[in-house]
C-alpha positions in Angstrom: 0.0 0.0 0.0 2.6 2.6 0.9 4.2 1.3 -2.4 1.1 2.5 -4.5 0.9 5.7 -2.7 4.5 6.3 -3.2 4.1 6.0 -7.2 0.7 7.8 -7.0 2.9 10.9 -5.2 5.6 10.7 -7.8 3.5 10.5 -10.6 2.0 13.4 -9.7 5.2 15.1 -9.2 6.2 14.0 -12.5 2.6 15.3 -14.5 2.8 19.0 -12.6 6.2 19.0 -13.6 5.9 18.5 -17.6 2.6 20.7 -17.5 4.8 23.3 -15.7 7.3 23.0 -18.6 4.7 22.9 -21.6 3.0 26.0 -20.0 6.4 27.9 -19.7 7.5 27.1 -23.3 4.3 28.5 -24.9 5.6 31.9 -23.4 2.4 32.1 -20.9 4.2 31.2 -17.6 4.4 33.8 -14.2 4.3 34.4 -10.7 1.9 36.7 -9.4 1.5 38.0 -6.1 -1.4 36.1 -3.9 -3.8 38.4 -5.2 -4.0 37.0 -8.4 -7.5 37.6 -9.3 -7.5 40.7 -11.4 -10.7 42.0 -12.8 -9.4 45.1 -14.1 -9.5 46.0 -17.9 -6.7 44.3 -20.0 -5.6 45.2 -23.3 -3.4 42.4 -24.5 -1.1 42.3 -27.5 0.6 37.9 -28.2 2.9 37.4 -31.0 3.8 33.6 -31.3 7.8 33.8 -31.8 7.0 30.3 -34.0 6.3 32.5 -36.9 9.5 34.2 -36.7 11.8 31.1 -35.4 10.6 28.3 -36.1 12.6 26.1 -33.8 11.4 28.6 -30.5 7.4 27.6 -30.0 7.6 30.5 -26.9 5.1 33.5 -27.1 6.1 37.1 -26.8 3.3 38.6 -24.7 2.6 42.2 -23.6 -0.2 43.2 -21.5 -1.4 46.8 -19.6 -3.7 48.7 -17.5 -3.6 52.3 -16.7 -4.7 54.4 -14.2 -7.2 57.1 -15.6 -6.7 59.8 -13.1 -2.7 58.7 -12.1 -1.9 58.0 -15.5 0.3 55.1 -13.8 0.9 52.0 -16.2 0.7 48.5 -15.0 2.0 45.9 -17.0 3.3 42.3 -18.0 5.9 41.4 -20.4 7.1 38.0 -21.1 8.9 36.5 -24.2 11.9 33.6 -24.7 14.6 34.6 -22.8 17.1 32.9 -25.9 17.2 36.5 -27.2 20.0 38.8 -25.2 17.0 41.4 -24.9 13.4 42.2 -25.1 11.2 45.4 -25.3 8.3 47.0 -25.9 8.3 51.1 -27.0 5.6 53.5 -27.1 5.3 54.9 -30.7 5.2 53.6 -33.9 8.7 54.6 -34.3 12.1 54.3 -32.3 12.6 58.4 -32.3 11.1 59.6 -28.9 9.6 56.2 -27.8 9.5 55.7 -24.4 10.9 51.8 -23.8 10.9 49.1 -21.7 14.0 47.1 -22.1 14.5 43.7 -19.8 17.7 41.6 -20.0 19.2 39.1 -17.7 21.5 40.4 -14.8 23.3 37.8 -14.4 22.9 36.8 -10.8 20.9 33.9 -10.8 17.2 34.3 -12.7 16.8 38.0 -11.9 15.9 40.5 -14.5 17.1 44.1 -15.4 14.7 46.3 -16.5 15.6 49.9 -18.3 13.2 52.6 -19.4 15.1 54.5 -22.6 14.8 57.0 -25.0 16.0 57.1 -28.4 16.9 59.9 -30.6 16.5 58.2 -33.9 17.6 54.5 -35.5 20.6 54.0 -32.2 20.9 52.5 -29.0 18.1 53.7 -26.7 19.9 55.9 -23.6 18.4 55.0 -20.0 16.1 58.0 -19.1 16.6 58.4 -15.0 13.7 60.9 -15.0 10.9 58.4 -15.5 9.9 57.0 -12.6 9.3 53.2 -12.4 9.4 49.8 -10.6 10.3 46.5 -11.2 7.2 44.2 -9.5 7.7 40.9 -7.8 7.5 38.2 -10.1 9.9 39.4 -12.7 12.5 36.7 -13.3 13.6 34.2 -15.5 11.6 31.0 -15.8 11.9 27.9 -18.0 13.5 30.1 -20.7 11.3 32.8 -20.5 11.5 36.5 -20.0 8.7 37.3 -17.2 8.7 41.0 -15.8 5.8 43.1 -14.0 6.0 46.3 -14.0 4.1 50.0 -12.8 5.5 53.3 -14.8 3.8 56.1 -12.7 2.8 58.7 -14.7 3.5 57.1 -18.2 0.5 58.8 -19.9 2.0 61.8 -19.5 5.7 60.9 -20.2 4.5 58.4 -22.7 2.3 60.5 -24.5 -0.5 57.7 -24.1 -3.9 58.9 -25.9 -6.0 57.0 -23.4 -8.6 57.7 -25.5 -7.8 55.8 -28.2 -8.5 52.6 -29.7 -5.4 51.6 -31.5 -2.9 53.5 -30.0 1.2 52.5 -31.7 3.6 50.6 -30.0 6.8 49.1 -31.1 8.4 45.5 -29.7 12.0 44.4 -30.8 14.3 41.1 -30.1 18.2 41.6 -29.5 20.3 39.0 -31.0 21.0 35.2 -29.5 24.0 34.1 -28.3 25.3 37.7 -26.7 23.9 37.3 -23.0 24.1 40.9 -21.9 24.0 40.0 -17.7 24.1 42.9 -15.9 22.1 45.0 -13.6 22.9 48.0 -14.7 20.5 50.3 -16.6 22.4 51.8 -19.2 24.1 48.5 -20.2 25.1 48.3 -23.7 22.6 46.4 -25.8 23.6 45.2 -29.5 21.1 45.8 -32.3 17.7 44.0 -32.6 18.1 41.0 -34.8 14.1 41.5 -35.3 11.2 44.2 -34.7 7.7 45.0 -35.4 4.7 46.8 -34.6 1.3 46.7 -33.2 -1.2 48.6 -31.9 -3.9 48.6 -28.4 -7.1 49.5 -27.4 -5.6 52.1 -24.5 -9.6 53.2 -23.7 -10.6 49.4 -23.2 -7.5 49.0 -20.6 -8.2 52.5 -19.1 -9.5 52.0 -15.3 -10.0 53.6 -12.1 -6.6 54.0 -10.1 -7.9 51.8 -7.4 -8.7 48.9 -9.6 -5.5 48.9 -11.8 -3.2 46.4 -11.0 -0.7 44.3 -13.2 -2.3 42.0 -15.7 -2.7 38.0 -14.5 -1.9 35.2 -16.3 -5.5 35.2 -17.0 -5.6 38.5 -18.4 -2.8 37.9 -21.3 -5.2 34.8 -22.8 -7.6 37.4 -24.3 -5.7 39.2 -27.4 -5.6 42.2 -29.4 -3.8 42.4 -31.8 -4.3 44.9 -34.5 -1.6 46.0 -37.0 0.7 43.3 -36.4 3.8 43.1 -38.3 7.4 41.3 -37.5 10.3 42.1 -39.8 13.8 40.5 -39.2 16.7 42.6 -39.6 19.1 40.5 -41.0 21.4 43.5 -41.9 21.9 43.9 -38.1 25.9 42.9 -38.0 26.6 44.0 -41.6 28.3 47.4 -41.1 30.1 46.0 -38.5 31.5 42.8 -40.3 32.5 45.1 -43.1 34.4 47.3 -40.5 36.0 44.7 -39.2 37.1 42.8 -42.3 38.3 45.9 -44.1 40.5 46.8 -41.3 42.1 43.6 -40.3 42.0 42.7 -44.0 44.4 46.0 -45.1 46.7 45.4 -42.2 47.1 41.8 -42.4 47.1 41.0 -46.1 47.3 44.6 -48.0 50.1 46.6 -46.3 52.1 43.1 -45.6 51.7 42.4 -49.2 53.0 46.3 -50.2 56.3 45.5 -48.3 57.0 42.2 -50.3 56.8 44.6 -53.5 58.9 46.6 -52.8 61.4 44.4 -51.0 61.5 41.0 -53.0 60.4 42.4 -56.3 62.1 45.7 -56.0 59.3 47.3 -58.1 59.0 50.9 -56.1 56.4 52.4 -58.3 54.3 49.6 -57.7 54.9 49.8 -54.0 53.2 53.0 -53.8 50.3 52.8 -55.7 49.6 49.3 -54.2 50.0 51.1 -50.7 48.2 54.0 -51.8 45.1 51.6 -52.9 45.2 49.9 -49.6 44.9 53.2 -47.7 41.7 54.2 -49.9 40.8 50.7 -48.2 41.2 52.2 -45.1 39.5 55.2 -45.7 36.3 53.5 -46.2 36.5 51.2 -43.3 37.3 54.4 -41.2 34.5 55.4 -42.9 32.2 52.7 -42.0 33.7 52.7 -38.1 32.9 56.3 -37.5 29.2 55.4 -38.6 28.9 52.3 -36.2 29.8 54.9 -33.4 27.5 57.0 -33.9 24.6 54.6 -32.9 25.9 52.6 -29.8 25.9 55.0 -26.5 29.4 53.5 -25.2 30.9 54.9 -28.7 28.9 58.2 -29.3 32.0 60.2 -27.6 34.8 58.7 -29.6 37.2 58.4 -26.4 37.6 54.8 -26.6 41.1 53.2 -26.8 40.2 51.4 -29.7 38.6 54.7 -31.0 41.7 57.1 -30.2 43.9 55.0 -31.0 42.5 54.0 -34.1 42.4 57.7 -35.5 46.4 58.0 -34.7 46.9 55.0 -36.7 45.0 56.8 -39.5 46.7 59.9 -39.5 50.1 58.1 -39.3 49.1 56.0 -42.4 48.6 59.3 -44.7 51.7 61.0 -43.1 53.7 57.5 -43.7 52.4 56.9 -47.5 53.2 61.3 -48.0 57.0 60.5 -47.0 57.1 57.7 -49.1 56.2 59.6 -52.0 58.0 62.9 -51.3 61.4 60.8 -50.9 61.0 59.2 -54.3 61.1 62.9 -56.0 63.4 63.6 -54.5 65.4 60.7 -55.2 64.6 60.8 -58.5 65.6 64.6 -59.1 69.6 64.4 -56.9 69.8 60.7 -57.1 70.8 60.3 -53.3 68.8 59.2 -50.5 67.1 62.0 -48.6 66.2 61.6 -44.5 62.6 61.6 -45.4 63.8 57.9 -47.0 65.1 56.9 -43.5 61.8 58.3 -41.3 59.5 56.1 -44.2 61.7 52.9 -43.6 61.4 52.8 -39.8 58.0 53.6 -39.1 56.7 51.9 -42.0 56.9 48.4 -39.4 55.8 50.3 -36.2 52.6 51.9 -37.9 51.7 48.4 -38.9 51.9 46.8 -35.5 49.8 49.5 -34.1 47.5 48.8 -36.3 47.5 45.4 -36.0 47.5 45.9 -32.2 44.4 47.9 -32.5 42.5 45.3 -34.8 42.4 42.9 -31.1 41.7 45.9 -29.4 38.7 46.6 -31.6 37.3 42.8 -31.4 37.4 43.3 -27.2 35.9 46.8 -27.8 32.7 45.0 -30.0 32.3 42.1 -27.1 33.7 39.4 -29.6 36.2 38.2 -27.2 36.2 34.8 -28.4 37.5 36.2 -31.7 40.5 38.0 -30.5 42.2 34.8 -29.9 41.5 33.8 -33.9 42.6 37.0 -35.4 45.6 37.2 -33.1 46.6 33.0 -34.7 46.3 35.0 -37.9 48.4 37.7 -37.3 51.0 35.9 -35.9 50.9 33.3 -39.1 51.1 36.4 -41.3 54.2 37.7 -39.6 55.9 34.6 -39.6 55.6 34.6 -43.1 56.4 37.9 -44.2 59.5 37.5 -41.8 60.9 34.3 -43.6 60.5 36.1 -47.0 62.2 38.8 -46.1 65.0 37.6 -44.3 65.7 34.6 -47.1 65.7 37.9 -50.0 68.1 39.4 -47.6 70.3 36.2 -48.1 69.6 36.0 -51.6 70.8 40.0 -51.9 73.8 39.2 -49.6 74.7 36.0 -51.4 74.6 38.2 -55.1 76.7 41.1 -53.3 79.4 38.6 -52.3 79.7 37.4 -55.7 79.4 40.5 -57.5 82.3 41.4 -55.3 84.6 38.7 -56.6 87.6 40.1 -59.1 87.0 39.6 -62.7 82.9 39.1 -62.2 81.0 41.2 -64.9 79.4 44.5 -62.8 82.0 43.5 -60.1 85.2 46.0 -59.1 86.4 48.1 -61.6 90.1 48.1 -62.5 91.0 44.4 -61.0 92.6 42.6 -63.9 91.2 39.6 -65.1 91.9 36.3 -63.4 93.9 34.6 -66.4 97.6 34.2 -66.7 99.4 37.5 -67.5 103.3 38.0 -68.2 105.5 36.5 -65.6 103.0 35.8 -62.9 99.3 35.2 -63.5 97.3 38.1 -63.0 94.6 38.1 -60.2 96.2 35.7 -57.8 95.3 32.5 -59.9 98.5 30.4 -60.9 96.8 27.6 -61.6 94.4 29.0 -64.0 97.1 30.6 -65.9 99.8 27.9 -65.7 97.2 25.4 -66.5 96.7 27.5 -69.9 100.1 27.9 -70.8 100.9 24.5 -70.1 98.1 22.9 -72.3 98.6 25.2 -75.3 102.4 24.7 -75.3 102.8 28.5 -74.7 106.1 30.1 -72.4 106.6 31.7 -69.9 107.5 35.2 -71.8 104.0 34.5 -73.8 101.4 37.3 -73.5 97.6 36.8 -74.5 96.7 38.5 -77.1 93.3 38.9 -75.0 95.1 40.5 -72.6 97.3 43.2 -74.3 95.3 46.2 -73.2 95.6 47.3 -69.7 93.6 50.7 -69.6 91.1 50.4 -67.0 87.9 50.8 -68.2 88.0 54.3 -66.0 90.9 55.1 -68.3 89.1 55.2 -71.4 90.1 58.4 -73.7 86.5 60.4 -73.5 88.1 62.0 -76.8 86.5 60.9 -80.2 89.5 58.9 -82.1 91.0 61.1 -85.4 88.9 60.2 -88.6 90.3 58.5 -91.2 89.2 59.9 -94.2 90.7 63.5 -93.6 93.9 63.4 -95.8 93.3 64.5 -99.5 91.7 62.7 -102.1 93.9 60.1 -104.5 93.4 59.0 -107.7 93.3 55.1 -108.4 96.6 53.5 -109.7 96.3 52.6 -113.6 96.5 49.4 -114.3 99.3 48.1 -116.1 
């Protein structure tokens, strides 16, 4: 008997716990305070996030009353808590919308939630001057966002028309996979990977201040939803992809490949305008950067490291490719090397580690931590390689200067006679050579090659034309006999 009790009690444990879990995951899950039994008017907006992601069957739910004479907003929010973010915006557009943002804090199941403003299409700032509360409740539940909420005096700082029947609001997703945890209010969110618009009936949820209350569980089951639309912004990480692959793409394959131009080909035309191309590169991925910063709130001031330091590097680039060029005028015009030469040839190297330095500074700045670690494998191969090409053209240089350097080479020292037997004792050091010669060919000692009769050095040359031979006068051709 105990036996069949015991399964009866575990089975029980074991139905309340899956019909706990099925209730959560259809986005419809809370805890209330005891005095769940609302009867104030509801106005209820239910998008099912199935039609957006297929593989999450969790419901994004907002419901609200408001208090007619207060103008105090009561309200519950609950979506799938996969998403770093959630929020709902008064509005039908992000400019001057008043909204709720909730993300995980990070300290067990608790929520954050931040009331922002936005200027225009950026990261919403936190607004400190509206007044609101986080209700008990609010927390994270089988993978679900579930936060109640009062805004006191929202009708007035959310410009709410309680009058009307299909008043604007805006709801958006953040991206999966960048858990934002912190309790902070001005935390920096990335941008919504999806967004979308619907309206309420703000007169049908207007009630007397005593009766207002957040919405129960109860409450959300009645929709409605007018306007509806969902649009998923798939362009989200575009702008800053490009950013980054322009960037780490100039200074780890554009400027590297620029060097071996001008060092293993020796071409130092093409070395400029291949340098100059890859700083038009840059340009544009500056470009794009300065664009990025202008819509996140931790990069609107431009005093970041990666920032500052980032628009040295810039500066340096057009100050390093302007001695470059300067120096090859002026080469060109007094054939000599000119200190301009030297400054380009030294900081050419250090401007590129800054700038590679910077790149894993930037992926740290962005919250990609885990790909600092890949770009930095990259730089490191790159650098390996460019260092073994150089330093085997040094020994091919050094190799051809040793040899170049050796008496009777072609282009080697001038005046060094040639390394054949002369008169008496053969002429650049080589008795073999020459004895070897003279013994084969039968020739003596006194014997001089005709080869080597001349000895003016080459630098001895008369620079006078030789006297022409036709200058004497003009004779008549012998008869013939």
């Amino acid at each position: 008997m105990l036996g069949f009790i015991r399964s009866l009690v575990l089975l029980f444990v074991y139905a309340t716990s899956i019909a706990w879990a099925a209730d959560a995951s259809s986005g419809i899950v809370g805890r209330q305070d005891d005095d769940d039994n609302s009867t104030a008017p509801v106005s209820t907006f239910l998008y099912k996030a199935s039609d957006y992601d297929e593989d999450n069957w969790a419901n994004f739910t907002f419901a609200l009353t408001v208090g007619r004479d207060s103008g105090d907003m009561w309200f519950k929010m609950m979506g799938p808590s996969m998403y770093s973010w959630m929020a709902v915006g008064t509005g039908n557009q992000m400019a001057g919308s008043m909204m709720f943002i909730a993300y995980a804090d990070g300290d067990d199941d608790d929520i954050t939630l931040s009331v922002r403003r936005a200027t225009g299409h950026n990261e919403p700032s936190y607004d400190s001057n509206i007044d609101f509360e986080l209700l008990d409740g609010s927390e994270i539940i089988n993978g679900s966002y579930v936060i109640n909420g009062r805004c006191k005096s929202c009708a007035d700082s959310g410009k709410l028309d309680l009058d009307s029947t299909e008043f604007p609001f805006i709801f958006a997703f953040g991206p999966s996979g960048f858990a934002i945890n912190s309790g902070s209010s001005s935390a920096g969110i990335r941008r919504h990977s999806a967004y979308g618009k619907f309206k309420l009936d703000l007169k049908a949820a207007t009630t007397d201040d005593d009766d207002a209350t957040v919405p129960t569980l109860e409450d959300t089951l009645d929709t409605n939803n007018i306007g509806t639309s969902l649009k998923e912004d798939d362009k989200a990480e575009l702008p800053s992809r490009f950013h980054a692959l322009v960037m780490c793409g100039s200074f780890v394959v554009l400027f590297p490949i620029g060097v071996l131009i001008l060092r293993v080909l020796d071409r130092v035309m093409l070395h400029g305008i291949f340098q100059g191309i890859a700083l038009l590169v840059v340009c544009a991925g500056v470009g794009v950067g300065i664009w990025i910063s202008k819509l996140y709130n931790k990069s609107k001031s431009f005093s970041s490291g990666h920032q500052v330091y980032g628009l040295i590097v810039f500066v340096l680039l057009f100050i390093q490719w302007g001695l470059g060029f300067v120096h090859h005028l002026l080469y060109k015009k007094h054939q000599r090397p000119t200190i301009l030469g030297k400054i380009h040839l030294y900081c050419g190297p250090g401007i590129l580690v800054m700038g590679l330095v910077n790149g894993a500074i930037g992926f740290r700045f962005a919250g990609s931590n885990r790909r600092v670690i890949t770009y930095c494998i990259v730089v490191v191969a790159m650098l390996l390689i460019v260092g073994g090409v150089l330093f085997l053209q040094r020994r091919k240089k050094a190799r051809k200067a040793r040899y170049m350097g050796a008496p009777g080479v072609p282009g080697g020292p001038v005046g060094v006679p040639p390394p054949y037997g002369g008169p008496g004792e053969p002429a650049g050091g080589s008795s073999s050579f020459g004895g070897g010669l003279a013994s084969r060919f039968g020739l003596g000692a006194g014997h001089r090659s005709t080869s080597s009769q001349s000895d003016i050095a080459l630098n001895r040359v008369p620079s006078q034309d030789p006297p022409p031979y036709n200058t004497g006068p003009a004779q008549e051709p012998r008869s013939m006999i």
